[in-house]
C-alpha positions as CSV (number, residue, x, y, z in Angstrom):
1,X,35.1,6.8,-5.5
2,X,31.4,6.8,-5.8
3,X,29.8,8.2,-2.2
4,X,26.2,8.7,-3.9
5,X,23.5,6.9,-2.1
6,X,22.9,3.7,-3.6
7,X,19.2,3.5,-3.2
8,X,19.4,7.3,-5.0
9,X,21.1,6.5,-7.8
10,X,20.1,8.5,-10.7
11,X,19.6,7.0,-14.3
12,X,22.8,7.2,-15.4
13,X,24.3,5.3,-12.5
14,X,25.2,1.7,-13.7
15,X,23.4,0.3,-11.0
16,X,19.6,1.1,-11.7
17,X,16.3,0.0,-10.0
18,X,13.6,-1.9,-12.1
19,X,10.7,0.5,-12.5
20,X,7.7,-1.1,-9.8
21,X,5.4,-3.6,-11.2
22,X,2.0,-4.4,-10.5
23,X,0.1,-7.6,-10.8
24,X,-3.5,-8.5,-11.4
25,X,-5.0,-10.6,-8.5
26,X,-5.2,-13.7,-10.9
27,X,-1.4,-13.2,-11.9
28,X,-1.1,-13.4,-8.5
29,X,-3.3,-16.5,-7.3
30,X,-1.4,-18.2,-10.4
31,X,1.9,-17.7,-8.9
32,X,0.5,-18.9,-5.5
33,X,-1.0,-21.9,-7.1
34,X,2.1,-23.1,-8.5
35,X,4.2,-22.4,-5.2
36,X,1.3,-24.7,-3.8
37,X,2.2,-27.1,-6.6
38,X,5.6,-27.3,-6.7
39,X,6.5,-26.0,-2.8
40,X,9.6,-24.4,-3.9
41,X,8.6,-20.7,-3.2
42,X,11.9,-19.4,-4.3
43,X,12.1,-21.9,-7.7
44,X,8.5,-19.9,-8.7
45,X,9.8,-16.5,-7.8
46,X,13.0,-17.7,-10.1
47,X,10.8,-18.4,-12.6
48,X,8.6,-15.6,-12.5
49,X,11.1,-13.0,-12.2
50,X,9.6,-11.8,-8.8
51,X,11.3,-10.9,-5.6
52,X,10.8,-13.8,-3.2
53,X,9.5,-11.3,-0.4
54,X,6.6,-10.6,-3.0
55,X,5.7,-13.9,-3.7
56,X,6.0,-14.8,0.5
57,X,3.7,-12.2,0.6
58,X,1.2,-13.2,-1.5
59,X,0.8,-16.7,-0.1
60,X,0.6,-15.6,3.0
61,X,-2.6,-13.3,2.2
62,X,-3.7,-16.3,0.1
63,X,-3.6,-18.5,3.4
64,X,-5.4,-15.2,5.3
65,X,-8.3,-14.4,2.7
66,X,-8.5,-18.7,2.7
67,X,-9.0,-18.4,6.8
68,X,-5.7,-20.8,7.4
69,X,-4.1,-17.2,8.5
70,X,-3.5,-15.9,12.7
71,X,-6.3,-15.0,14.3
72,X,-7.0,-11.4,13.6
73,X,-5.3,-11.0,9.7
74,X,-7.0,-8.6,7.8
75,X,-8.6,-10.4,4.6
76,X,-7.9,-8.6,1.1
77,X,-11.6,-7.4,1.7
78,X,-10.9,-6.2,4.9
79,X,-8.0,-4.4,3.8
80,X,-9.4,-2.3,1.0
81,X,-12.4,-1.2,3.5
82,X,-9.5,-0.3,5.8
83,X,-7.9,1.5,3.4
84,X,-11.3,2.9,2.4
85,X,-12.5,3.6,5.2
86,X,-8.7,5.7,6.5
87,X,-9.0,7.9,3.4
88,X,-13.0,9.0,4.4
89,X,-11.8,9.9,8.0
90,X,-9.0,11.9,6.6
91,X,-11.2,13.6,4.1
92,X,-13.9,14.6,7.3
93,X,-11.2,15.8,9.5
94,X,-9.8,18.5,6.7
95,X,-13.3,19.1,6.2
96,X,-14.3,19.5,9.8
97,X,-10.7,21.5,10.2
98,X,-12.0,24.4,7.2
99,X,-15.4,24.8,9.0
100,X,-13.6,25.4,12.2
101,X,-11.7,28.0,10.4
102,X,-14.6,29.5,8.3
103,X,-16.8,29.5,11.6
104,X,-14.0,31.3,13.6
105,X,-13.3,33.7,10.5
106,X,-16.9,34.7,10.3
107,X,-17.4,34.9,14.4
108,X,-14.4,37.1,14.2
109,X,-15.9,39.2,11.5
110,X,-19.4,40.1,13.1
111,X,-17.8,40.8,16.4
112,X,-15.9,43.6,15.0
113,X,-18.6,47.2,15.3
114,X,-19.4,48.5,12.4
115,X,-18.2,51.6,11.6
């Protein structure tokens, strides 16, 4: 009896995961064009050989960057400065952390007498 973890499985495990795709932003408005066309979401995902929760996903943002989405949905736009902007405040706070430490290394070091 196999009692590995599923979602661990290792290569040699008969059941392995698809390695992770990525899609261009006009792959994707394609895909959300022809759901739009056809309105079978799940027939398109078939087709394309995406997961349905991807392609769900997409039209939904489609809808959003479009302005048919709830009030208060980030755009893609809106997203990437989010994104943009979470990296730069992470970047100033390790910054702002070392000078704290340099600053409290050197006060340390010229309150010390010389000898």
């Amino acid at each position: 009896m196999d009692t590995r973890d599923p979602v661990r499985m290792t290569e040699e495990s008969p059941v392995s995961r698809r390695p992770r795709r990525t899609f261009t932003p006009e792959q994707k408005a394609e895909a959300v064009r022809l759901v739009h066309e056809t309105g079978n979401l799940s027939q398109v995902a078939r087709d394309l050989d995406l997961g349905r929760s991807s392609l769900v996903e997409w039209v939904r943002q489609a809808e959003i960057d479009a302005g048919d989405g709830p009030a208060g949905a980030l755009t893609t736009e809106e997203r990437k400065e989010l994104a943009r902007l979470k990296r730069e405040n992470r970047t100033l706070r390790m910054e702002r952390d070392f000078l704290k430490k340099a600053a409290a290394f050197f006060a340390k070091e010229t309150d010390q007498p010389s000898s």
